[in-house]
C-alpha positions as a Markdown table, in Angstrom:
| # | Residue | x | y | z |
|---|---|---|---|---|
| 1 | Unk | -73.9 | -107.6 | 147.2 |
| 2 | Unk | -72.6 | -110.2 | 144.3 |
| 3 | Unk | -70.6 | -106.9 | 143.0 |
| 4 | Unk | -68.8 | -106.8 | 145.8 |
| 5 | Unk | -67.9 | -110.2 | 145.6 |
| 6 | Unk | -67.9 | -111.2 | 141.5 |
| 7 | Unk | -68.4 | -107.6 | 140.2 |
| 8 | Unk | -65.2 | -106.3 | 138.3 |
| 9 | Unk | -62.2 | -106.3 | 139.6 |
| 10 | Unk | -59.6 | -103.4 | 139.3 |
| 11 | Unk | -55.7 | -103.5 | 140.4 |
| 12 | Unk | -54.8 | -100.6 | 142.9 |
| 13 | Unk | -51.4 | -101.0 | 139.9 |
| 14 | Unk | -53.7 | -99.0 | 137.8 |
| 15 | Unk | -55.1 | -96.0 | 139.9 |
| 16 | Unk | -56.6 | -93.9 | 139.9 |
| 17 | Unk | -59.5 | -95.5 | 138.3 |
| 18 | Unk | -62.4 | -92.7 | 135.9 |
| 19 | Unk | -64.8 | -95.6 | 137.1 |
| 20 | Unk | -64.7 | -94.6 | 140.7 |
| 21 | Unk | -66.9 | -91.9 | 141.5 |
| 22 | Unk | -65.7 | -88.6 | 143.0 |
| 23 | Unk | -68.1 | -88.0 | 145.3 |
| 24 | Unk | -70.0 | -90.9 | 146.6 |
| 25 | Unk | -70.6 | -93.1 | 149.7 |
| 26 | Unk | -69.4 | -96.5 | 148.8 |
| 27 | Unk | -68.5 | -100.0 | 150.3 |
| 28 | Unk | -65.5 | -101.8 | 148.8 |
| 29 | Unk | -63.8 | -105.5 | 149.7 |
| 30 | Unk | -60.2 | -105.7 | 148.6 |
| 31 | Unk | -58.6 | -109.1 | 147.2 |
| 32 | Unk | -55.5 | -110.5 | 147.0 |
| 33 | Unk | -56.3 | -113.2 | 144.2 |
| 34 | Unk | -59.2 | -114.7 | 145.1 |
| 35 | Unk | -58.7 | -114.5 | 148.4 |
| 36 | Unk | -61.2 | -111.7 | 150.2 |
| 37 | Unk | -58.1 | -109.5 | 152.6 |
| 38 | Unk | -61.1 | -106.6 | 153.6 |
| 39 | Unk | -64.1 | -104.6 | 153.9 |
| 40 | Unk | -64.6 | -101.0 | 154.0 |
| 41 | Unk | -66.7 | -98.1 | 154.0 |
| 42 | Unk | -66.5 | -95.0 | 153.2 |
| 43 | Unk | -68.8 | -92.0 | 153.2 |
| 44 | Unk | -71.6 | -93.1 | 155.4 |
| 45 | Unk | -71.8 | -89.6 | 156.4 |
| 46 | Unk | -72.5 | -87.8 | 153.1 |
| 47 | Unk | -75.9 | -86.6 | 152.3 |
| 48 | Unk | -77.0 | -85.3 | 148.5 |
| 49 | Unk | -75.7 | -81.3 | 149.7 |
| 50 | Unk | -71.7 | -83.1 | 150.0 |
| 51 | Unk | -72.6 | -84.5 | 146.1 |
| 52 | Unk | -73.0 | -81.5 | 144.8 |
| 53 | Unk | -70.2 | -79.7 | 142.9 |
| 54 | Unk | -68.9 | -76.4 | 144.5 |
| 55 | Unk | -70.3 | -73.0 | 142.8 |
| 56 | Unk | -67.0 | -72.5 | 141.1 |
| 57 | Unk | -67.5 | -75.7 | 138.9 |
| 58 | Unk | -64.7 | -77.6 | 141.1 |
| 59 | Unk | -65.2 | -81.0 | 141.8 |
| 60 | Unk | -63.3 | -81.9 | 145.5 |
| 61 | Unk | -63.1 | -85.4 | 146.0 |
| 62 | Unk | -65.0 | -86.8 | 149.0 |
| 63 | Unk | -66.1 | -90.3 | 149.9 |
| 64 | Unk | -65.3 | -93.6 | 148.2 |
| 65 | Unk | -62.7 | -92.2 | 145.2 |
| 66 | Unk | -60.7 | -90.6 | 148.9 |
| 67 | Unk | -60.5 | -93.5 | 150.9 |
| 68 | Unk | -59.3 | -95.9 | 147.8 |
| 69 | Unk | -56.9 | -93.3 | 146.9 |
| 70 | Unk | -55.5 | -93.3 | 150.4 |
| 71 | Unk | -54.9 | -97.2 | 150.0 |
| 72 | Unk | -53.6 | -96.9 | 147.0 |
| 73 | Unk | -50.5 | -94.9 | 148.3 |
| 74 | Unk | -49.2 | -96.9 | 151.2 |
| 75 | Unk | -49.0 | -94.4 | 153.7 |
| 76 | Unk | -49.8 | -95.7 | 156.9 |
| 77 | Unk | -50.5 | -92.3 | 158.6 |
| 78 | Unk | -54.3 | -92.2 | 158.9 |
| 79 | Unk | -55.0 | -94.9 | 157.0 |
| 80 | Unk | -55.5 | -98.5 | 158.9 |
| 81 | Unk | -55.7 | -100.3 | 156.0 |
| 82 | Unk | -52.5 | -99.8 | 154.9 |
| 83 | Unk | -51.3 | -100.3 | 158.7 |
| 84 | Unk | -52.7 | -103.6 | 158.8 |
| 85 | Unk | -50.9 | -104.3 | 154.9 |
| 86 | Unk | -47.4 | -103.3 | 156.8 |
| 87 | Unk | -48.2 | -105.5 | 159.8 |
| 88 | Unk | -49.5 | -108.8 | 158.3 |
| 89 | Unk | -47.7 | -108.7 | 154.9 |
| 90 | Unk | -44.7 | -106.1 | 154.6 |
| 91 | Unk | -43.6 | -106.4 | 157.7 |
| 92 | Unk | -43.4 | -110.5 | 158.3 |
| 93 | Unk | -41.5 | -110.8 | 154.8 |
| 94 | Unk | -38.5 | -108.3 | 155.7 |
| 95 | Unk | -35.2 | -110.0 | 155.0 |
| 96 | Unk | -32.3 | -108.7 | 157.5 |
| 97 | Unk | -30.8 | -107.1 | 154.6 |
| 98 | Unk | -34.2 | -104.8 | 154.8 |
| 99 | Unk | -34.4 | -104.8 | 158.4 |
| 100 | Unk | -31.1 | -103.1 | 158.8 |
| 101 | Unk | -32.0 | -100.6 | 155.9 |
| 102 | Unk | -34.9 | -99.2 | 157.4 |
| 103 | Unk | -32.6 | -98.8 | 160.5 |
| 104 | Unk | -30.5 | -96.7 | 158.6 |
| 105 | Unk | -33.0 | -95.1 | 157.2 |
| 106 | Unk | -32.6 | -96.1 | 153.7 |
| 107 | Unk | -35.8 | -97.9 | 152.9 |
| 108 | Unk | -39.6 | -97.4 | 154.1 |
| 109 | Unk | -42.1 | -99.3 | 154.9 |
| 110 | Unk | -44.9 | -96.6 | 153.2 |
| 111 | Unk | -42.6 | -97.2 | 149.8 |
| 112 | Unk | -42.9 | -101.1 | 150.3 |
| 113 | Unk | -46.3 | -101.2 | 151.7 |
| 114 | Unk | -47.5 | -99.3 | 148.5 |
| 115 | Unk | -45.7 | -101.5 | 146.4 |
| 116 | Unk | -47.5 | -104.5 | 148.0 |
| 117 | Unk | -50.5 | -103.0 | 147.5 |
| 118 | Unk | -49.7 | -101.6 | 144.3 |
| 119 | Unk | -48.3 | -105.2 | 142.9 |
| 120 | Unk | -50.9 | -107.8 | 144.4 |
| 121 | Unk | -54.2 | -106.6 | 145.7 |
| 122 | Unk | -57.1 | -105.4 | 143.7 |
| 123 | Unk | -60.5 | -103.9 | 144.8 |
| 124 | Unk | -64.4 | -103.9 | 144.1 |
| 125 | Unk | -66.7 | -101.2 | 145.1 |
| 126 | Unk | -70.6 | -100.4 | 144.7 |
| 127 | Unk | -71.9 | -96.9 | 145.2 |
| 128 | Unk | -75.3 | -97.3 | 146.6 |
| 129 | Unk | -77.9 | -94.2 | 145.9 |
| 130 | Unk | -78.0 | -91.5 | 148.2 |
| 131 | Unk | -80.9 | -93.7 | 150.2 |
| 132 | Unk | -79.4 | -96.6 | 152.0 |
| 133 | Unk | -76.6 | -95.9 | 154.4 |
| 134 | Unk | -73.4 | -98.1 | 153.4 |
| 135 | Unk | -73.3 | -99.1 | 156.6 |
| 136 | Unk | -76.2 | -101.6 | 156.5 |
| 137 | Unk | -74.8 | -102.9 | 152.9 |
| 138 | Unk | -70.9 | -103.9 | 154.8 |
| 139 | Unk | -73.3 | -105.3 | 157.1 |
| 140 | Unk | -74.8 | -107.4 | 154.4 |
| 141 | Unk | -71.5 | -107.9 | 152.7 |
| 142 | Unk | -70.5 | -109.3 | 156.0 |
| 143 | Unk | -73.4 | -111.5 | 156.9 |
| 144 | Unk | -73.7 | -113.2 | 153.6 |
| 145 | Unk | -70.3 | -113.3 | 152.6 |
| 146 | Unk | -68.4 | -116.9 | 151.6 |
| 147 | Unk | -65.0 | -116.7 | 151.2 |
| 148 | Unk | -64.2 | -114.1 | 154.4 |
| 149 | Unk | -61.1 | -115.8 | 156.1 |
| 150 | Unk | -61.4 | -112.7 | 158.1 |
| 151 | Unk | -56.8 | -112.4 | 157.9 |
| 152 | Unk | -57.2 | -108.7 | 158.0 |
């Protein structure tokens, strides 16, 4: 679990990221400095058969590279990580200027939740073989962890 808490560290400014496997179960935390923001999952449900590439040669993205991708873009539709980025961070640091913007329509809060995202917080993931579920590793994550202020 020390990756997931020393391993390297990589900006959501720079994704997508050719170290992040396409198809893979993975856990992930999520840092803003060196303060840990989150844990996830993703993929606990794959087996070997969703790793392997389609008869066509075509490699469809499932798993660990999908749900850091959906962070990455802001959009809060079907992703609650970026709802909770909105709520505790976007949101709380609106001016009135912005405020009566997004009334009018003329700003979002995907656009500035993505740049939020984009411009402070950074990730580390591990992709555990096909054996363990990453379910029990968050659960390690969790129980051993020693900087989780648990904000998000």
């Amino acid at each position: 679990m020390q990756e997931l808490e020393a391993g390297s560290l990589h900006r959501f400014g720079d994704w997508p990221n050719d170290q992040v496997p396409k198809r893979a179960a993975g856990v992930y935390t999520v840092w803003d400095g060196d303060r840990l923001l989150y844990v996830g999952m993703s993929g606990r449900a794959m087996t070997a058969e969703h790793l392997e590439v389609s008869p066509n040669g075509r490699v469809v993205t499932k798993g660990l590279w999908t749900r850091l991708n959906a962070h990455a873009s802001g959009r809060r539709s079907g992703d609650q990580f970026c709802v909770y980025v909105c709520d505790r961070f976007v949101v709380p640091a609106l001016t009135p200027s912005q405020q009566e913007q997004l009334a009018a329509g003329g700003l979002s809060l995907d656009d500035l939740t993505r740049r939020f995202i984009r411009d402070r917080l950074a990730y580390r993931f591990v992709s555990p073989p096909m054996g363990p579920r990453p379910r029990g590793w968050r659960q390690r994550f969790d129980e051993g962890r020693s900087r989780w202020d648990g904000h998000i």
